[in-house]
C-alpha positions in Angstrom: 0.0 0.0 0.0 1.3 3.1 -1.1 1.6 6.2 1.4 -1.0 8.6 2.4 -0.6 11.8 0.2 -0.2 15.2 2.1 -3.0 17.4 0.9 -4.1 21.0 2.2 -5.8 21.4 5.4 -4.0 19.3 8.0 -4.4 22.3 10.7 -4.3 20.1 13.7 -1.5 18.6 13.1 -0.1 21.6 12.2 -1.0 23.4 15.7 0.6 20.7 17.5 4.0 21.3 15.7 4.1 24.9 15.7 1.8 25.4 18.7 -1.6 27.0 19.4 -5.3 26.5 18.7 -6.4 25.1 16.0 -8.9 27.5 15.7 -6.4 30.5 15.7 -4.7 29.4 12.7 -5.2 31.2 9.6 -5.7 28.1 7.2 -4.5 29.3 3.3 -3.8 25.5 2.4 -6.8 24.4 0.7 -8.2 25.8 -2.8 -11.8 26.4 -0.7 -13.5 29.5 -0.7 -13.3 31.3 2.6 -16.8 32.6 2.6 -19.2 29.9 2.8 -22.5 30.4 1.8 -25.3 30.6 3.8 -27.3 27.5 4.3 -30.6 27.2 2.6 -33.5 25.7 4.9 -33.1 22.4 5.1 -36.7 20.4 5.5 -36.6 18.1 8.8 -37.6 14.8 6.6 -34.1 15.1 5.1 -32.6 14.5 8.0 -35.1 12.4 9.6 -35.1 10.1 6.5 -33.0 7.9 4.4 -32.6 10.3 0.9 -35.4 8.6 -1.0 -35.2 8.6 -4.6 -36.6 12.1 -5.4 -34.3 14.0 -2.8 -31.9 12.3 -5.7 -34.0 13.4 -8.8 -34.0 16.4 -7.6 -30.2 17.2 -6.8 -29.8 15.8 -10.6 -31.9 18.0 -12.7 -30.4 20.6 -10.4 -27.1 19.7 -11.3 -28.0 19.4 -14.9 -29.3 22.9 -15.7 -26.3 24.0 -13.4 -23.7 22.3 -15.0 -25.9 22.5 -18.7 -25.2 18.8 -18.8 -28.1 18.2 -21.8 -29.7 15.1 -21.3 -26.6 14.0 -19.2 -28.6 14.0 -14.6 -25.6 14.1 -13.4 -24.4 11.4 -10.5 -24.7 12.7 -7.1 -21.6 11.0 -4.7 -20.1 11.7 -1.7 -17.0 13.7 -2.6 -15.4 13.5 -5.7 -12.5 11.2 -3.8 -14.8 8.6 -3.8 -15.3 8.0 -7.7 -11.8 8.9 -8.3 -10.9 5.5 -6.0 -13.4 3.8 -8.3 -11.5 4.5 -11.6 -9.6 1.5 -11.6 -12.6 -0.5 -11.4 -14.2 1.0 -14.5 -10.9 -0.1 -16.9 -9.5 -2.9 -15.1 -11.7 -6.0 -17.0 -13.4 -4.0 -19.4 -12.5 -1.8 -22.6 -14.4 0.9 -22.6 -15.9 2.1 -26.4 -18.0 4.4 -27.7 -21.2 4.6 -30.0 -24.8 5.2 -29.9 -25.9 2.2 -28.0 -23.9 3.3 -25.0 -22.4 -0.3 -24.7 -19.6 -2.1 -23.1 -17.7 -4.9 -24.7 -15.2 -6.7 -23.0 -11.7 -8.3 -24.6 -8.2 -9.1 -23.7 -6.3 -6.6 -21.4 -3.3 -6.2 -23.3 -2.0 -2.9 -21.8 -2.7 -1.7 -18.0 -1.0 2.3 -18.6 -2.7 5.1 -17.7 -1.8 8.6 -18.0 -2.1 11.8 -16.1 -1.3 15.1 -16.9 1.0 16.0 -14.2 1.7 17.3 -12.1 -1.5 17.7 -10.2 -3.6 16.7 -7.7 -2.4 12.9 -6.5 -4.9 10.9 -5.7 -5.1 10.0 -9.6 -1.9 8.4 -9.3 -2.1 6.3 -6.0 -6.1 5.0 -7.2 -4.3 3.5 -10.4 -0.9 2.5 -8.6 -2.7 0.9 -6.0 -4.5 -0.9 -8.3 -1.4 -1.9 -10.5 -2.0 -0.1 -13.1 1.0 1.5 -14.7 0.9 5.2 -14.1 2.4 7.9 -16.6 2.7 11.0 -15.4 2.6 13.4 -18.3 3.3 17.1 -18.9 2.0 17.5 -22.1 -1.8 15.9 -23.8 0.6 15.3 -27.1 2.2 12.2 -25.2 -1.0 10.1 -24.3 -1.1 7.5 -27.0 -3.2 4.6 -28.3 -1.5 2.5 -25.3 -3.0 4.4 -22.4 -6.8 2.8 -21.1 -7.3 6.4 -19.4 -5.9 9.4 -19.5 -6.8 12.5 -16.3 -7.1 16.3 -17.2 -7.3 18.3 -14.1 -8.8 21.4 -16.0 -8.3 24.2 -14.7 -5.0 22.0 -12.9 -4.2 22.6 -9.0 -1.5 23.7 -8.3 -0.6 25.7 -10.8 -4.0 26.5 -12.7 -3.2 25.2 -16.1 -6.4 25.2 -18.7 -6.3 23.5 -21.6 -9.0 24.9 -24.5 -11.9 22.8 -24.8 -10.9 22.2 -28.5 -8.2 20.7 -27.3 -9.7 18.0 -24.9 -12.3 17.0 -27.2 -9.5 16.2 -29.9 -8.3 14.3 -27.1 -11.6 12.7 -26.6 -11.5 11.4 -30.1 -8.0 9.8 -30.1 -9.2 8.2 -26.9 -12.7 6.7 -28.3 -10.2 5.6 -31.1 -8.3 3.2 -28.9 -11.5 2.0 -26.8 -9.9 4.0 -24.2 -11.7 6.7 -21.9 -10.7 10.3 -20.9 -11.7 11.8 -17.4 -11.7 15.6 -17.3 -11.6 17.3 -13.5 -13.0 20.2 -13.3 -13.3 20.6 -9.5 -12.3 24.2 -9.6 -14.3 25.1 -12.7 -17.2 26.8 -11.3 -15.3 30.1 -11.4 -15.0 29.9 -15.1 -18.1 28.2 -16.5 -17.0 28.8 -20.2 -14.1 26.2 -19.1 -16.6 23.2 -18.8 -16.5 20.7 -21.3 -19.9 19.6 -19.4 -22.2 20.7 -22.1 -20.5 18.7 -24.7 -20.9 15.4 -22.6 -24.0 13.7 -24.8 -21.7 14.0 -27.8 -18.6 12.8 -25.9 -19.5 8.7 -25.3 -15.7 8.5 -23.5 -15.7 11.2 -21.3 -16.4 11.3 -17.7 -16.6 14.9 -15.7 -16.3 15.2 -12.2 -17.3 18.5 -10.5 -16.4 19.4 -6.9 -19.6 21.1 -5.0 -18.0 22.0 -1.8 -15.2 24.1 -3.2 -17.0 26.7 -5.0 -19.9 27.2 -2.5 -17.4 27.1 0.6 -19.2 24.0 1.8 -16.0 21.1 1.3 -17.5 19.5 5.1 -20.6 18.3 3.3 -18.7 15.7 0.7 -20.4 16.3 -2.4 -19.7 16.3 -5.5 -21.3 15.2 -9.3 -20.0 12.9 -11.9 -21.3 13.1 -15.5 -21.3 10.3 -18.1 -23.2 8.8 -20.4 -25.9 6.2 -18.5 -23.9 3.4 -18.3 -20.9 4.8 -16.7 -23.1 6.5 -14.1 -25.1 3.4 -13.3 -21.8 1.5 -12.6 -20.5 4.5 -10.1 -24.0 4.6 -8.4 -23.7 0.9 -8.0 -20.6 0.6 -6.6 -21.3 3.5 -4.2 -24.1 1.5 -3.2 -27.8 2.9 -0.9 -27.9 6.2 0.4 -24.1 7.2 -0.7 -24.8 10.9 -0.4 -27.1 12.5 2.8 -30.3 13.6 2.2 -29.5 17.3 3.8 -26.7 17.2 1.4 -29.1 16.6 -1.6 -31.8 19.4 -0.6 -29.1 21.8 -0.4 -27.5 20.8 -3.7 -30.7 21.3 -5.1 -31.7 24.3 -3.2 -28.2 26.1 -4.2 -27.7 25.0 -7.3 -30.7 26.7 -8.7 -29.5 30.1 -6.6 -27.9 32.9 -8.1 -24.2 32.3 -7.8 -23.0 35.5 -9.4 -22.6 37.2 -5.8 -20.3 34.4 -4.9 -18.0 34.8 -8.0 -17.5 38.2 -7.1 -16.9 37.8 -3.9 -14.2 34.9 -4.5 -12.8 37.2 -7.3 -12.6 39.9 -4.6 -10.8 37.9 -2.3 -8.7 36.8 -4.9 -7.3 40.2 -5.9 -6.9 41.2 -2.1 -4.7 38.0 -1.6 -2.5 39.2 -5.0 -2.2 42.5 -3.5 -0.7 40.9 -0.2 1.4 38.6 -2.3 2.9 40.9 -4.6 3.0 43.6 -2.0 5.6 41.1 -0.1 7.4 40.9 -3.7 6.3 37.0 -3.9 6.7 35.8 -7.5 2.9 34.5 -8.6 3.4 31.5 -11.0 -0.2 30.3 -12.0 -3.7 29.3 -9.9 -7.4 30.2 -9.9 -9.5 32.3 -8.5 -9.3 30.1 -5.8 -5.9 29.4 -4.9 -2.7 31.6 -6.2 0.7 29.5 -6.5 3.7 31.0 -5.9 7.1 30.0 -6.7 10.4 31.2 -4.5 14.2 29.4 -3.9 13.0 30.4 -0.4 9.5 28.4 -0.4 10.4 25.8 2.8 11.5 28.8 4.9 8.5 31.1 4.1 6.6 28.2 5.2 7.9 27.3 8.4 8.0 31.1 9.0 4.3 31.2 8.7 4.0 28.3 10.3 5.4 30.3 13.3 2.8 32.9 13.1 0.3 30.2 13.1 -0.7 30.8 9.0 -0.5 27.4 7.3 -0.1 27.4 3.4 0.4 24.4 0.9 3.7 23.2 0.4 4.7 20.5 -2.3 7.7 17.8 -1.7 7.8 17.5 -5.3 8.4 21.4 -6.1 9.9 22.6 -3.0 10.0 26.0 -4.4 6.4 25.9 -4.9 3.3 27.6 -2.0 0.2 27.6 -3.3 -2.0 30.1 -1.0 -5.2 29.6 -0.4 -8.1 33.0 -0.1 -8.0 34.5 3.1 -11.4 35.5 4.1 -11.5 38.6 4.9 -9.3 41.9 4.8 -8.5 41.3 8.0 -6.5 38.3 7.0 -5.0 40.0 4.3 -3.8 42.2 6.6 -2.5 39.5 9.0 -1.0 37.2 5.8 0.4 40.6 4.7 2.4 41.5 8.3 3.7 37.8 8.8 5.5 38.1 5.2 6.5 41.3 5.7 8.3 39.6 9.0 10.3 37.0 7.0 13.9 37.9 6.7 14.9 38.0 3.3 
């Protein structure tokens, strides 16, 4: 079994390192927006019962006129995570193909390589190592080839924010269908750009499978939800696999309740935060190398010591083993934090 990966958060452990309460810290590690949004009413059957099938419905043709998914409900799970760990399980006997009948047909496994466009976030990797797949980590889409079952896109990419056109991807797509192979386009960090989404294309794409974070965008990561889309059959093996009642039913009546809200006061707001946390970044005479409106990366020869220097004032950012020159900071909520991000740097001797 491989090792855990370190992702963002991690504040506790952090506090008992560097000292003080957790909730002092000023966590920047996560791509999460700072400013959750207000909770919709939430009616007492959804918690007082199992999520019966139109809780379900519901959060699906939500999630399809959000997301503009076409004929595509899109699948409901309990954190993106949890499909991604599922991956394996989709190529492993079968070779996936395309066409109108939406079907499956089965034959020889003569290649187990995947490929992910890398780097990015790891949990791609260690699913399809874990499952002994062979995993190649690409920097480029030119150098997946008819050998690869599945190729990952993390679009726009975390860390460092990397989109790739939606022309592009779809030509992807093609070569992929061509080889009875599948592609699987994250777009967890897409809702700040809508025109990014390769969602709306999905009926047309047979190979293609989308997964979309809810919890990032909204500020609401604690509730584990997020939505797959696929053509029928891909969905029905996910929801079977994830087996009864795999997402809550007060996480289902606020999908549906929020997704049909007017987000455009959260954009603004995240793009707001986001220009306040440049300011303080630039202002410090930090180098910004890519990101999203939710998450700025920054790349310095002095990375690991700005780090543990914030980690003394109790701020916790992201740091990568595999680009120790690279802090990706997260939005701090309010200008209050900017102010307090903003002083701590200012403190780091240069």
């Amino acid at each position: 079994m491989s090792a855990p990966i370190v992702h963002g958060g991690g504040i506790t452990a952090a506090a008992a390192t560097f000292g003080g309460r957790p909730e002092d810290w000023l966590d920047l590690s996560t791509g999460i927006n700072p400013c959750p949004v207000a909770l919709p009413d939430i009616p007492a059957r959804a918690w007082h019962r199992l999520p019966d099938r139109h809780l379900i419905d519901e959060a699906r043709r939500a999630a399809r006129d959000y997301y503009r998914s076409g004929e595509i409900l899109p699948l409901p799970v309990p954190g993106t995570q949890s499909v991604i760990q599922l991956l394996p399980r989709l190529v492993e006997a079968d070779r996936l193909v395309g066409g109108t009948d939406n079907s499956v047909a089965v034959s020889a496994v003569t290649d187990n390589r995947v490929a992910v466009v890398s780097p990015t976030y790891g949990e791609y990797a260690r699913a399809f190592a874990s499952a002994g797949f062979a995993v190649d980590a690409v920097d480029d889409i030119a150098a997946i080839g008819a050998g690869h079952r599945l190729a990952v896109v993390v679009n726009p990419n975390n860390p460092d924010g990397l989109i790739w056109p939606a022309e592009t991807l779809i030509a992807l797509h093609d070569r992929m269908k061509a080889a009875d192979g599948l592609l699987v386009v994250d777009e967890a960090f897409g809702d700040t750009d809508p025109a990014l989404s390769l969602a709306s294309r999905a009926p047309q794409l047979s190979n293609l499978v989308i997964f979309r974070s809810f919890g990032k965008f909204f500020g609401l990561a604690g509730l584990r939800l997020g939505f797959a889309i696929a053509r029928s059959d891909i969905l029905a093996r996910f929801e079977d696999w994830l087996g009864p009642w795999a997402v809550s039913g007060p996480a289902l009546s606020i999908a549906a309740s929020l997704l049909r809200s007017d987000v455009s006061p959260i954009r603004g707001r995240i793009n707001e935060r986001c220009a306040g946390l440049h300011g303080v970044l630039t202002g410090a005479g930090l180098q910004l190398s890519g990101g999203t409106a939710l998450f700025t990366l920054v790349a310095d020869a002095r990375a690991g010591d700005i780090y543990t220097h914030l980690c003394r004032h109790h701020i916790l950012v992201r740091k990568f083993d595999y680009a120790p020159e690279w802090l990706r900071f997260g939005l701090p909520p309010d200008p209050a934090a900017d102010r307090r991000l903003g002083e701590a740097l200012q403190r780091f001797e240069r």
